[in-house]
FIKOLZA-1660 file (N, C-alpha, C; in steps of 0.1 Angstrom, whole numbers, plus 5000, padded with zeros to 4 digits):
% residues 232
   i   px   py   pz ch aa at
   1 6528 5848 5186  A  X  N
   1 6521 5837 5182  A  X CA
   1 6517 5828 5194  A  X  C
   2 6502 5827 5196  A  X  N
   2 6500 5819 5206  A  X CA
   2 6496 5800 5200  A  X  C
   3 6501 5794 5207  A  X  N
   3 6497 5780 5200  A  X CA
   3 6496 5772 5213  A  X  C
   4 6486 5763 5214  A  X  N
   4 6477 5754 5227  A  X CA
   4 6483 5743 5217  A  X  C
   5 6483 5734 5224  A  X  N
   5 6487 5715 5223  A  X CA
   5 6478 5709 5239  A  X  C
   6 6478 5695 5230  A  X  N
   6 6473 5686 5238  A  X CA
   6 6479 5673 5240  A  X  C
   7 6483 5661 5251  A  X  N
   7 6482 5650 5248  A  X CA
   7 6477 5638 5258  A  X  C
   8 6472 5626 5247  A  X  N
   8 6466 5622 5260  A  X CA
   8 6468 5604 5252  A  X  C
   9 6482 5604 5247  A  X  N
   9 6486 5592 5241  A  X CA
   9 6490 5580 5253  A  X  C
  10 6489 5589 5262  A  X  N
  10 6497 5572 5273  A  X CA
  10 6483 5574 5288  A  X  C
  11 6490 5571 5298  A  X  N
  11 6486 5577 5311  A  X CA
  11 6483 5589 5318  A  X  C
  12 6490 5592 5309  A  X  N
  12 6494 5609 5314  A  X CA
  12 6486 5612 5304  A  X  C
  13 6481 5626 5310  A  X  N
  13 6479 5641 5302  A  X CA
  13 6480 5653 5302  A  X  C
  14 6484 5658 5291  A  X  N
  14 6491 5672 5298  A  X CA
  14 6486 5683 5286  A  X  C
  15 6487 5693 5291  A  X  N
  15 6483 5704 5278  A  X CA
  15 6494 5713 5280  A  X  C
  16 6495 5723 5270  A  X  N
  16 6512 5735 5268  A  X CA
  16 6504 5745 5260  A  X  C
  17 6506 5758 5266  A  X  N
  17 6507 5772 5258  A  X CA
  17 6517 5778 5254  A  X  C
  18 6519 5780 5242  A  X  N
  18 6530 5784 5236  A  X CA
  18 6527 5803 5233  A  X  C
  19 6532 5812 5238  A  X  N
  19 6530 5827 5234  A  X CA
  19 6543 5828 5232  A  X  C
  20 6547 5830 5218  A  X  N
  20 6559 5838 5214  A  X CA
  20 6574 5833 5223  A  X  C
  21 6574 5822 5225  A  X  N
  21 6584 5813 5228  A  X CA
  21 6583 5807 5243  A  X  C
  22 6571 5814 5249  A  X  N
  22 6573 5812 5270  A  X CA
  22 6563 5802 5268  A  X  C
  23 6562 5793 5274  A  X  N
  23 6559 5780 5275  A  X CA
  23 6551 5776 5286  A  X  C
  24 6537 5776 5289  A  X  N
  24 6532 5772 5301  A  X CA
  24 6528 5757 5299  A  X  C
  25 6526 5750 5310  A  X  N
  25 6521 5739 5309  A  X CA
  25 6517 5732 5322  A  X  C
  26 6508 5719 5320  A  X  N
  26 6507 5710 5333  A  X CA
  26 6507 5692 5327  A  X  C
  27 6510 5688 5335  A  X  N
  27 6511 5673 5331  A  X CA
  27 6506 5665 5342  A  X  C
  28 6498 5653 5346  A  X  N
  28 6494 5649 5352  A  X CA
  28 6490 5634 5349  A  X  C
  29 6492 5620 5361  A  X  N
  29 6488 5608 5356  A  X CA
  29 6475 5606 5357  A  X  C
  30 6468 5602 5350  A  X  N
  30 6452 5606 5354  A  X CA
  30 6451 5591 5351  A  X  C
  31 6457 5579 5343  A  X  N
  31 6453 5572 5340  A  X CA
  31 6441 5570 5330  A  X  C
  32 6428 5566 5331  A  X  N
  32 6423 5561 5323  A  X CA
  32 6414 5572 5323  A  X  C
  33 6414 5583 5329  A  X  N
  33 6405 5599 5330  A  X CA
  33 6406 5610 5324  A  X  C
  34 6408 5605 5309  A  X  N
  34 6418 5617 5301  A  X CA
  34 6401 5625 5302  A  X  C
  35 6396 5619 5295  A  X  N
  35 6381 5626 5287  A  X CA
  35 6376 5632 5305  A  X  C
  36 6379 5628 5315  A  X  N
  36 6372 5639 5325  A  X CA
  36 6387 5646 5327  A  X  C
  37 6395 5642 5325  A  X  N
  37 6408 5657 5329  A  X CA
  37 6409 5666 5316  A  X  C
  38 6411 5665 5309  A  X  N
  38 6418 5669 5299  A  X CA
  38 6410 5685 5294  A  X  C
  39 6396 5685 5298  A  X  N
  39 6394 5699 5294  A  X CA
  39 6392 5709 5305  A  X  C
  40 6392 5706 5319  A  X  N
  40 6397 5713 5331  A  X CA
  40 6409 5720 5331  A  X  C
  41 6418 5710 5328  A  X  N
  41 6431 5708 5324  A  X CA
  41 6431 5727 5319  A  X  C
  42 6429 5724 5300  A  X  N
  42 6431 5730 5295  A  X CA
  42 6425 5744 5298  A  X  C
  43 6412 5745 5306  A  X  N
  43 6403 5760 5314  A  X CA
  43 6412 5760 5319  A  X  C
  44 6419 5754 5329  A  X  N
  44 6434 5760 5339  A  X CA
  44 6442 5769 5331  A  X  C
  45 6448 5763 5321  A  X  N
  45 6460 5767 5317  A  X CA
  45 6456 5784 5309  A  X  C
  46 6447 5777 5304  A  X  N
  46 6443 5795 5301  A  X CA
  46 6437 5807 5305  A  X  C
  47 6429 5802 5319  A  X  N
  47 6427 5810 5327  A  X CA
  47 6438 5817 5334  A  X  C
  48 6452 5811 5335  A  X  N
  48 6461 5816 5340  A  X CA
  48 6466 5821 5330  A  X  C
  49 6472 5822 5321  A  X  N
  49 6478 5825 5310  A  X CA
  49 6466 5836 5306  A  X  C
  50 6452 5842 5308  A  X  N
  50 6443 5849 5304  A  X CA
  50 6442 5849 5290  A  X  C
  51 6439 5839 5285  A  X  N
  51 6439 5838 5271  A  X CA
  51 6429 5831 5264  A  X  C
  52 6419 5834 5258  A  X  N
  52 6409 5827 5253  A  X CA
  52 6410 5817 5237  A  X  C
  53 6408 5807 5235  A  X  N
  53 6406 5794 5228  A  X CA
  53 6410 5804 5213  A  X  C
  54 6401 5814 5211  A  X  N
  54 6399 5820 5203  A  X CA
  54 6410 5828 5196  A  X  C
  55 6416 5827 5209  A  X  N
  55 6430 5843 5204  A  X CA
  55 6442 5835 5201  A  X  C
  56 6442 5822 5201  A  X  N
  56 6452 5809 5199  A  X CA
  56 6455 5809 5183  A  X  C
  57 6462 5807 5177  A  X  N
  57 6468 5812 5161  A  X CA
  57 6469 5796 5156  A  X  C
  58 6468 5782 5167  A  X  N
  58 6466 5769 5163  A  X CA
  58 6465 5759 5174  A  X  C
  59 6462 5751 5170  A  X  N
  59 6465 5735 5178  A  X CA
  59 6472 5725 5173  A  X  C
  60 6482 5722 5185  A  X  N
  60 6490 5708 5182  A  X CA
  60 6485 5699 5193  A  X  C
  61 6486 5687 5184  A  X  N
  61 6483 5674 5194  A  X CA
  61 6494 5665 5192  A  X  C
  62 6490 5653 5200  A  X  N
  62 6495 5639 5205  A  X CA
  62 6488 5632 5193  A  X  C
  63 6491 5630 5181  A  X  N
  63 6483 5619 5174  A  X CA
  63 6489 5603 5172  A  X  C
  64 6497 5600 5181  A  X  N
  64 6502 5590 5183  A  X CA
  64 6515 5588 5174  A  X  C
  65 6515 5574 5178  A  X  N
  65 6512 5563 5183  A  X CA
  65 6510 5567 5200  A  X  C
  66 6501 5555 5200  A  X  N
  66 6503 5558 5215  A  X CA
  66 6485 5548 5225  A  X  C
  67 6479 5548 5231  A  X  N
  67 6470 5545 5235  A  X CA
  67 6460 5546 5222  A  X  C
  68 6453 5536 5218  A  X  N
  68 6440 5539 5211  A  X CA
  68 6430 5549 5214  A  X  C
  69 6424 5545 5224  A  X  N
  69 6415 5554 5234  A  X CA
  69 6420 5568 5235  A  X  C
  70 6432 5570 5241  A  X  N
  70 6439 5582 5245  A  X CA
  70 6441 5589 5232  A  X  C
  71 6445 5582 5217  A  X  N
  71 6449 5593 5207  A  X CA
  71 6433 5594 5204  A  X  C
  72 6422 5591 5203  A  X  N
  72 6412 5591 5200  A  X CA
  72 6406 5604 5207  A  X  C
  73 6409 5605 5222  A  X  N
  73 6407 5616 5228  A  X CA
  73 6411 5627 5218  A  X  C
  74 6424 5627 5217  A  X  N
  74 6432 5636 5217  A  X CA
  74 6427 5646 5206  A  X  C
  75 6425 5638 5196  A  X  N
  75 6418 5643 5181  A  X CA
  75 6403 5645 5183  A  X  C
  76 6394 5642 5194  A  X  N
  76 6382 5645 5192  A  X CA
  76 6386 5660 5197  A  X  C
  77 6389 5662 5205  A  X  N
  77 6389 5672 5213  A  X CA
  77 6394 5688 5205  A  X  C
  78 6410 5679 5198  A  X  N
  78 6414 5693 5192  A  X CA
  78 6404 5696 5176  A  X  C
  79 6395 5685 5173  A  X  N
  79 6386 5689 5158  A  X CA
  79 6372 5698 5169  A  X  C
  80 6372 5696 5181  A  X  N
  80 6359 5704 5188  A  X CA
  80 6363 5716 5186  A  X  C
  81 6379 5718 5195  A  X  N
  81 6382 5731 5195  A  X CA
  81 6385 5741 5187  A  X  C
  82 6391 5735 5176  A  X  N
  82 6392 5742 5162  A  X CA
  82 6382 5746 5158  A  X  C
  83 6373 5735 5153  A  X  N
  83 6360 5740 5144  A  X CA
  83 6355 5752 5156  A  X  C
  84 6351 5752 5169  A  X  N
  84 6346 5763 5176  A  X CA
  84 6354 5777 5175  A  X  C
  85 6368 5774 5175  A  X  N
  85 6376 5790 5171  A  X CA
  85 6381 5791 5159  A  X  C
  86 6380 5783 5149  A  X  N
  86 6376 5785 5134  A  X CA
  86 6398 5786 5131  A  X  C
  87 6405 5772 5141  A  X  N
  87 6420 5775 5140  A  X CA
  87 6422 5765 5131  A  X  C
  88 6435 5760 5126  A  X  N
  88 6444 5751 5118  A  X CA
  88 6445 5750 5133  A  X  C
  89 6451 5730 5132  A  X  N
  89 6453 5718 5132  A  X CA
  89 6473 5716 5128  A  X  C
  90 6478 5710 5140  A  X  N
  90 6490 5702 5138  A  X CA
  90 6492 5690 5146  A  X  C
  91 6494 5678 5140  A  X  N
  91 6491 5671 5145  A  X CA
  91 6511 5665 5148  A  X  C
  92 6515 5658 5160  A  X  N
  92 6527 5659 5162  A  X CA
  92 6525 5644 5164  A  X  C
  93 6542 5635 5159  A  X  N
  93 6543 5624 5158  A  X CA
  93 6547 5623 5177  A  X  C
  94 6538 5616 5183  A  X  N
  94 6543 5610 5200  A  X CA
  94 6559 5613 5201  A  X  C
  95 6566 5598 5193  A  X  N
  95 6578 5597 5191  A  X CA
  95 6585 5607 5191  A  X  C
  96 6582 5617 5182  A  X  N
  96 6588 5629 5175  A  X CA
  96 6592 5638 5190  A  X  C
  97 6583 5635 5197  A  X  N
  97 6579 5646 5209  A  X CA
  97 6587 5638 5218  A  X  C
  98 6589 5623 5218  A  X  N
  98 6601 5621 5230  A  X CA
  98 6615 5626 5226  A  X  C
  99 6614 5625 5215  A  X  N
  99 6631 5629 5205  A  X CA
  99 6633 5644 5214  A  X  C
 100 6623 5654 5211  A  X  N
 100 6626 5665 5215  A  X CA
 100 6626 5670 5230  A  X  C
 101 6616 5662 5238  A  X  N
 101 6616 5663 5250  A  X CA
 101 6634 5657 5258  A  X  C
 102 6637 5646 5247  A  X  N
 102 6649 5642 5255  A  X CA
 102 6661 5654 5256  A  X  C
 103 6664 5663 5251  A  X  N
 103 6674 5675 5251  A  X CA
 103 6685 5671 5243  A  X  C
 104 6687 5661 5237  A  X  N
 104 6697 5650 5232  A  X CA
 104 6696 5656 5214  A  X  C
 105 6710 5650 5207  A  X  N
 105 6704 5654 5189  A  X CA
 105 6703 5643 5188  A  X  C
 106 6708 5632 5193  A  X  N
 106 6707 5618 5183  A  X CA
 106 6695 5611 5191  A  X  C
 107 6686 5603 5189  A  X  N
 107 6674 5600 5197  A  X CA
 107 6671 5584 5194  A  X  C
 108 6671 5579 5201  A  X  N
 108 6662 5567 5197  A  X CA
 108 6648 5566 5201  A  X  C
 109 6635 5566 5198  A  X  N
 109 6623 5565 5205  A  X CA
 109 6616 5551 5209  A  X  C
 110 6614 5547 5217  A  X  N
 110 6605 5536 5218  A  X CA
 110 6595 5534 5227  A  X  C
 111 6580 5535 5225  A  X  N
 111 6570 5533 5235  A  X CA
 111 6570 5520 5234  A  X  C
 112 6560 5514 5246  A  X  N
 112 6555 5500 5249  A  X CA
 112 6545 5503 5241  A  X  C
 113 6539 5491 5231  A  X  N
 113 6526 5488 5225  A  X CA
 113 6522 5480 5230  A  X  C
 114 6526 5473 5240  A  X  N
 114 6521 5461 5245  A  X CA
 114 6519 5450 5238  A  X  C
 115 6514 5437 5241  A  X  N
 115 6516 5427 5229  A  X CA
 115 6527 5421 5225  A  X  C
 116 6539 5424 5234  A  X  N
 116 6553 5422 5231  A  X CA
 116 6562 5430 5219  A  X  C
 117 6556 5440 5217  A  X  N
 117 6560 5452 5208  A  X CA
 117 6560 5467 5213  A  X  C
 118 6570 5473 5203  A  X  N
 118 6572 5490 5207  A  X CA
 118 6571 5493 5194  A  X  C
 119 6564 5506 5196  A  X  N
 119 6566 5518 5186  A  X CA
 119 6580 5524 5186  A  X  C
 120 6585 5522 5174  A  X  N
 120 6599 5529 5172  A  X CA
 120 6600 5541 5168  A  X  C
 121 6611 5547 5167  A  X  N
 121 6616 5558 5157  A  X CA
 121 6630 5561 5161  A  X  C
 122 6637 5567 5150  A  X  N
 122 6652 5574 5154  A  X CA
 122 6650 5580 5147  A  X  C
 123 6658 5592 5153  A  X  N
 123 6656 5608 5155  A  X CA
 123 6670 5617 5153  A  X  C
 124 6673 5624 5146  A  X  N
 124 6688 5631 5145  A  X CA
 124 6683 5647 5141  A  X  C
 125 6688 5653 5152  A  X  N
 125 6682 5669 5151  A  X CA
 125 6693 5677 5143  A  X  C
 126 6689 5683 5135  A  X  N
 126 6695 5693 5126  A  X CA
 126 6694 5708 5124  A  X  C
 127 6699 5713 5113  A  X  N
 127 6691 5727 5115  A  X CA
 127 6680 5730 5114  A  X  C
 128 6676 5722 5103  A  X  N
 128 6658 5725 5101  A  X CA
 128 6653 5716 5113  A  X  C
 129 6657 5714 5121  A  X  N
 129 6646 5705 5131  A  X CA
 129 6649 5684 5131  A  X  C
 130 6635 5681 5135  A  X  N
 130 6644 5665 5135  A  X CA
 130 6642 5658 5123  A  X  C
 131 6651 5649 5118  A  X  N
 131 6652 5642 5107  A  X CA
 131 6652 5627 5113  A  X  C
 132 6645 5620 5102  A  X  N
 132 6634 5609 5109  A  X CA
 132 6651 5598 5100  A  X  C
 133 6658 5591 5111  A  X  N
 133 6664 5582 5102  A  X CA
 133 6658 5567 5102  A  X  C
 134 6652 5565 5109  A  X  N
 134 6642 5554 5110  A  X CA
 134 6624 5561 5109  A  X  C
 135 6618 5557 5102  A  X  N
 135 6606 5563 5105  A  X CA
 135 6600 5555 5115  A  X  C
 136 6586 5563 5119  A  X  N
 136 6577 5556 5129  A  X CA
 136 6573 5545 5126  A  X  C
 137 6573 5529 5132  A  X  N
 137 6571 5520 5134  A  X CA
 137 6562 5509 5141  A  X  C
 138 6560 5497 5140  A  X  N
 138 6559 5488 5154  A  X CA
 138 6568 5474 5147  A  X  C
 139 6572 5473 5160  A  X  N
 139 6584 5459 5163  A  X CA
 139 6584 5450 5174  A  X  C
 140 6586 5438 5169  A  X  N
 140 6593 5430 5182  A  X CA
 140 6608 5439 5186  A  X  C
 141 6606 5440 5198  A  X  N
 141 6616 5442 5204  A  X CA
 141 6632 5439 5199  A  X  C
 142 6631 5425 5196  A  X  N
 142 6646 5422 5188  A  X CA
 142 6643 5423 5173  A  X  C
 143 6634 5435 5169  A  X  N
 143 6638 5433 5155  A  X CA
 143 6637 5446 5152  A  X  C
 144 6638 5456 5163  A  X  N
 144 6641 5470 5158  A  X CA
 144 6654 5474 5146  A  X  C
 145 6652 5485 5140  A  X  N
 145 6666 5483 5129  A  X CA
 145 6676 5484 5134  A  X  C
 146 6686 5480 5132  A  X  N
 146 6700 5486 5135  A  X CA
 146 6704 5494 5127  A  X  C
 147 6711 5507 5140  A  X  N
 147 6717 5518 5133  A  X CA
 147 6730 5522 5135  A  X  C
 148 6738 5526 5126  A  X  N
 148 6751 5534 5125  A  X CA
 148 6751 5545 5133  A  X  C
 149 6768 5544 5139  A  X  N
 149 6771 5553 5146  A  X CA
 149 6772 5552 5162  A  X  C
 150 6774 5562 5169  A  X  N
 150 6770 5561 5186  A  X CA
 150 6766 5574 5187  A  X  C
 151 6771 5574 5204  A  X  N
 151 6759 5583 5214  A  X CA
 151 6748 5586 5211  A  X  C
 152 6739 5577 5209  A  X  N
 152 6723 5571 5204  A  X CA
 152 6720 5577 5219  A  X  C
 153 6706 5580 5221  A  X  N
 153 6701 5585 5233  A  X CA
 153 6688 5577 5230  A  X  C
 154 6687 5565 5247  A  X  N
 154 6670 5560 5239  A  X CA
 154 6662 5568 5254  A  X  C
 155 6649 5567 5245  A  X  N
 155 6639 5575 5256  A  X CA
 155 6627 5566 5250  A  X  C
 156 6621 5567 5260  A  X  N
 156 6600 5563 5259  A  X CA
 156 6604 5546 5273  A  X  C
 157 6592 5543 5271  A  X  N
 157 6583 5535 5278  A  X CA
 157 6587 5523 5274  A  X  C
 158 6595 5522 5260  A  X  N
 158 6597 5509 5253  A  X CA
 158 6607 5507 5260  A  X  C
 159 6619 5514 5272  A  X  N
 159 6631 5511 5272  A  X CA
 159 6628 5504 5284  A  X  C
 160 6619 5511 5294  A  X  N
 160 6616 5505 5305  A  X CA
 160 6612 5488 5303  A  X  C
 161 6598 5487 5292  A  X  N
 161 6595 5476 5293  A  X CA
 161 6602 5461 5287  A  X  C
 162 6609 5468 5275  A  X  N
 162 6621 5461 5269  A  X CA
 162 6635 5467 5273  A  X  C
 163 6639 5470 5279  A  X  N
 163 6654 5476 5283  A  X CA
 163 6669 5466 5275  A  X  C
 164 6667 5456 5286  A  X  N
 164 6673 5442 5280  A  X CA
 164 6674 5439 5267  A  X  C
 165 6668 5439 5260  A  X  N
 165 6662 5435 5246  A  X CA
 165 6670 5443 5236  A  X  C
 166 6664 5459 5238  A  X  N
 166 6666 5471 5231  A  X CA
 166 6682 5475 5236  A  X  C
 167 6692 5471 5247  A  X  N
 167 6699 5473 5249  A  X CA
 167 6708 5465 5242  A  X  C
 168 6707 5452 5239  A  X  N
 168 6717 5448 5237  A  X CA
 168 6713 5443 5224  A  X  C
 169 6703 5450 5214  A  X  N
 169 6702 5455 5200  A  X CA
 169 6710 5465 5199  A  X  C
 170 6717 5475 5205  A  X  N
 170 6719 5488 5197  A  X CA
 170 6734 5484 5207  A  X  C
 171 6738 5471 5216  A  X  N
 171 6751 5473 5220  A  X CA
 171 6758 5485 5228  A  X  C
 172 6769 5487 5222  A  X  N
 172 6775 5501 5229  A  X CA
 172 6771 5514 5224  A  X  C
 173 6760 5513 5212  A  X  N
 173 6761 5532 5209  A  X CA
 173 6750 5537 5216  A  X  C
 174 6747 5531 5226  A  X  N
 174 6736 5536 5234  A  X CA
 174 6747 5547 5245  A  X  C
 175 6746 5557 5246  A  X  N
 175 6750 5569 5255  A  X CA
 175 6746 5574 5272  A  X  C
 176 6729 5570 5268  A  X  N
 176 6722 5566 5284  A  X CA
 176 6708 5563 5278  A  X  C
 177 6700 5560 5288  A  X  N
 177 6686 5557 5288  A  X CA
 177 6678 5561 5296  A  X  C
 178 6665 5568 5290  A  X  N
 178 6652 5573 5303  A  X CA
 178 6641 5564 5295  A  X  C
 179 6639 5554 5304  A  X  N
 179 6626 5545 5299  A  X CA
 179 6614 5552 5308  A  X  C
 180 6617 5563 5316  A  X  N
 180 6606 5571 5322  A  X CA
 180 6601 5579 5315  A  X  C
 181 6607 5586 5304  A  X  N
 181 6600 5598 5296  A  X CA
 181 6589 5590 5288  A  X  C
 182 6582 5606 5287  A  X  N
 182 6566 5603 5283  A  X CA
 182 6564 5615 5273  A  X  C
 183 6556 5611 5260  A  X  N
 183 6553 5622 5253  A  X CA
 183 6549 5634 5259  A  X  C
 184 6554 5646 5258  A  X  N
 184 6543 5656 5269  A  X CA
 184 6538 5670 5260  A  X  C
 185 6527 5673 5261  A  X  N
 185 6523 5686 5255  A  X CA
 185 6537 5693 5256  A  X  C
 186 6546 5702 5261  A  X  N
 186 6553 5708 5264  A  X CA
 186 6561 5707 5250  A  X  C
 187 6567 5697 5250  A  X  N
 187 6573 5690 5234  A  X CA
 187 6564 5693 5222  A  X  C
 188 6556 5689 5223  A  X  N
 188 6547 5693 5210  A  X CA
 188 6542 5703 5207  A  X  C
 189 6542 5714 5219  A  X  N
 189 6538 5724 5215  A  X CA
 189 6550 5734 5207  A  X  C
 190 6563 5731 5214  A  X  N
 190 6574 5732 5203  A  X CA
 190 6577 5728 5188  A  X  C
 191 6575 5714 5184  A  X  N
 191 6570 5715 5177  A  X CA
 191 6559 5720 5168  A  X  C
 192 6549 5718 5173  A  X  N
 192 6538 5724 5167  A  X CA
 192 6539 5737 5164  A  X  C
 193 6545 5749 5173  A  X  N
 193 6549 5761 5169  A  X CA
 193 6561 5762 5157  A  X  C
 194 6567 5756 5155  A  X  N
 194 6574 5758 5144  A  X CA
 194 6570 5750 5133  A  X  C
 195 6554 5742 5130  A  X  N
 195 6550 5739 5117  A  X CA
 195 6541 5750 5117  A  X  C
 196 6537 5756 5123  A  X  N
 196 6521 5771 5125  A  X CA
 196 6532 5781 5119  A  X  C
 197 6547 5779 5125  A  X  N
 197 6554 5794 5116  A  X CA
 197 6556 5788 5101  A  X  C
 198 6556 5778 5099  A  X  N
 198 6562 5773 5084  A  X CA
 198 6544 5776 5080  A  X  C
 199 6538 5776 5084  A  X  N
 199 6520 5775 5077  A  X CA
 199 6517 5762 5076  A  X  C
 200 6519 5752 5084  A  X  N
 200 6519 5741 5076  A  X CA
 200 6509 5731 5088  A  X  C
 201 6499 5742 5090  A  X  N
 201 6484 5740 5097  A  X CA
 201 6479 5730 5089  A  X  C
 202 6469 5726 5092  A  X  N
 202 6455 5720 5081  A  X CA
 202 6448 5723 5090  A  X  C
 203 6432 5722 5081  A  X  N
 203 6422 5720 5084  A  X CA
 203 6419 5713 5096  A  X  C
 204 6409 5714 5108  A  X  N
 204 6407 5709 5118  A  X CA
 204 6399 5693 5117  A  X  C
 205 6393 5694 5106  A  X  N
 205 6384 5677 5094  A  X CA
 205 6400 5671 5099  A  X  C
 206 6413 5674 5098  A  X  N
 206 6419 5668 5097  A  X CA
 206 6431 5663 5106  A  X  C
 207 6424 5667 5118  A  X  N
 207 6433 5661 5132  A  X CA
 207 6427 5644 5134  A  X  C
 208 6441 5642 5126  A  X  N
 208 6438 5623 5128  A  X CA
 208 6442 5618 5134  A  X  C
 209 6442 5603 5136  A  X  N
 209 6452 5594 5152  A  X CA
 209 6464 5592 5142  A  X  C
 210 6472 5588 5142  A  X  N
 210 6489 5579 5137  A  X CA
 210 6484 5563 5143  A  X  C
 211 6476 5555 5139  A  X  N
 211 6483 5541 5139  A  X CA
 211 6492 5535 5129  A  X  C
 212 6497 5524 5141  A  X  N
 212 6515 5521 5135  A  X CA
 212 6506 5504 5134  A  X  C
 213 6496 5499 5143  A  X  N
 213 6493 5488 5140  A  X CA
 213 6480 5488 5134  A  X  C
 214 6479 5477 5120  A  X  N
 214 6470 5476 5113  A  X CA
 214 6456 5476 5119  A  X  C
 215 6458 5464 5128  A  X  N
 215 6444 5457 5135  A  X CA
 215 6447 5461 5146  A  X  C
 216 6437 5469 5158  A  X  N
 216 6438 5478 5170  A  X CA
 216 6433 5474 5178  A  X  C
 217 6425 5465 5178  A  X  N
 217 6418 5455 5189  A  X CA
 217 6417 5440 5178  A  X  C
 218 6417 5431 5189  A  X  N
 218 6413 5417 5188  A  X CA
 218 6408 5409 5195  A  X  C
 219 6396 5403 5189  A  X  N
 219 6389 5395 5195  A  X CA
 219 6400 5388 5207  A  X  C
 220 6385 5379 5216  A  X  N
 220 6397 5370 5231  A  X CA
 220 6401 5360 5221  A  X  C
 221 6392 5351 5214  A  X  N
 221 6400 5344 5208  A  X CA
 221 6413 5344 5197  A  X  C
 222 6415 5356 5193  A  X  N
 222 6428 5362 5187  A  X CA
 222 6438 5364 5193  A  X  C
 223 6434 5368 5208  A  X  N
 223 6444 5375 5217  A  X CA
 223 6452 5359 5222  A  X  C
 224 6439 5347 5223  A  X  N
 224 6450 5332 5228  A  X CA
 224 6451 5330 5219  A  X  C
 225 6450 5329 5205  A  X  N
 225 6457 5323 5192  A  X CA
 225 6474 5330 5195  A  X  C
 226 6470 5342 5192  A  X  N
 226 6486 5352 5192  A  X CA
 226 6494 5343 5206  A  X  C
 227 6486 5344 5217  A  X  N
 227 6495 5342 5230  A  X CA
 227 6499 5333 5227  A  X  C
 228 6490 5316 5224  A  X  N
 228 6501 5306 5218  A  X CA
 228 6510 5304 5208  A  X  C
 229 6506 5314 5197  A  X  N
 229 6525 5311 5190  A  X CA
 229 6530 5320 5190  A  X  C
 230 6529 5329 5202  A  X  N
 230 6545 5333 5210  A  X CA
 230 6551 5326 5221  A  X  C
 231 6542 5317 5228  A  X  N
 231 6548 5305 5235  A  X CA
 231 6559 5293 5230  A  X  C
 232 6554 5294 5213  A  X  N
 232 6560 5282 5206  A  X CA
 232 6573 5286 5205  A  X  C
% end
């Protein structure tokens, strides 16, 4: 089974070929250059790997949370390439993909949303794979849930930006923290390969984004309404 992933939810972008368990991939910070990296990118990876779009059995993506812009890429790109090689579609939760990228069973996830919020999740890996004990989210920082238990492992972008915050919400059952990890194709395409063996592809119509926040842009005068009563 060959399976291609993409993601382009933060700064980074990276793409992963999955053949029958060996795993290629590249990741790179491109910043705001997903739409001119991202399909070079992917000619690389399969030029080396000799493998054409076509001979790929699915696609997984980054459908967020994560950058508007960036999950927007993410989904145009994998409904171009499906509909052209006529594949199913898996669309992978960000979060989901830090839980599994961290090597850890117990997970806490949190990206920066900016705005003074993170996208959450907690993550407990089992046999069938990860079980969501908090689902995906957005929060103030001090209002993430509290969870039972220890050696909690937090990862994402939220820990870096709220560290403080998020640290001394979950106390002592925190175990360690990488506020440096980043969703990466590599992850997802793990994922992704084990929803393509369950069959549980869709339609390429149906590579959508994951928003966690209602309203995704706001006017300037929304943005100093908000800024003032969080000053208050």
């Amino acid at each position: 089974m060959r399976i291609l992933a993409l993601d382009t939810s933060t700064e980074y972008c990276s793409v992963a070929l999955w053949h029958d368990g060996e795993i290629r991939s590249r990741c790179e910070l491109v910043g705001q250059k997903h739409s001119e990296m991202l399909m070079p990118m992917l000619d690389e990876l399969l030029q080396e790997a000799c493998v054409k779009v076509t001979q790929c059995d699915g696609i997984a993506f980054g459908m967020g949370p994560g950058s508007f812009t960036g999950v927007r890429i993410a989904c145009g790109v994998t409904q171009g390439l499906a509909l052209g090689a006529d594949l199913p579609v898996a669309g992978i939760c960000t979060l989901e993909a830090l839980a599994e990228g961290s090597g850890k069973a117990k997970v806490i996830a949190a990206l920066d949303a900016r705005m003074g919020e993170v996208y959450h999740a907690v993550y407990e890996k089992n046999a069938d794979g990860w079980a969501a004990v908090c689902e995906p989210s957005l929060y103030k920082p001090e209002a993430v849930p509290v969870i039972e238990g220890d050696d909690w492992f937090g990862t994402g972008s939220g820990f870096a930006a709220h560290g403080e915050v998020l640290q001394e919400r979950y106390a002592r059952r925190l175990l360690g923290v990488n506020g440096a990890a980043i969703p990466q194709a590599a992850s997802i395409v793990v994922l992704g390969a084990t929803k393509f063996a369950q069959n549980k592809g869709v339609d390429a119509a149906l590579a959508l984004p994951l928003y966690l926040r209602d309203k995704v842009a706001l006017k300037t005068s929304e943005r100093q309404n908000q800024s003032g009563h969080e000053k208050k």
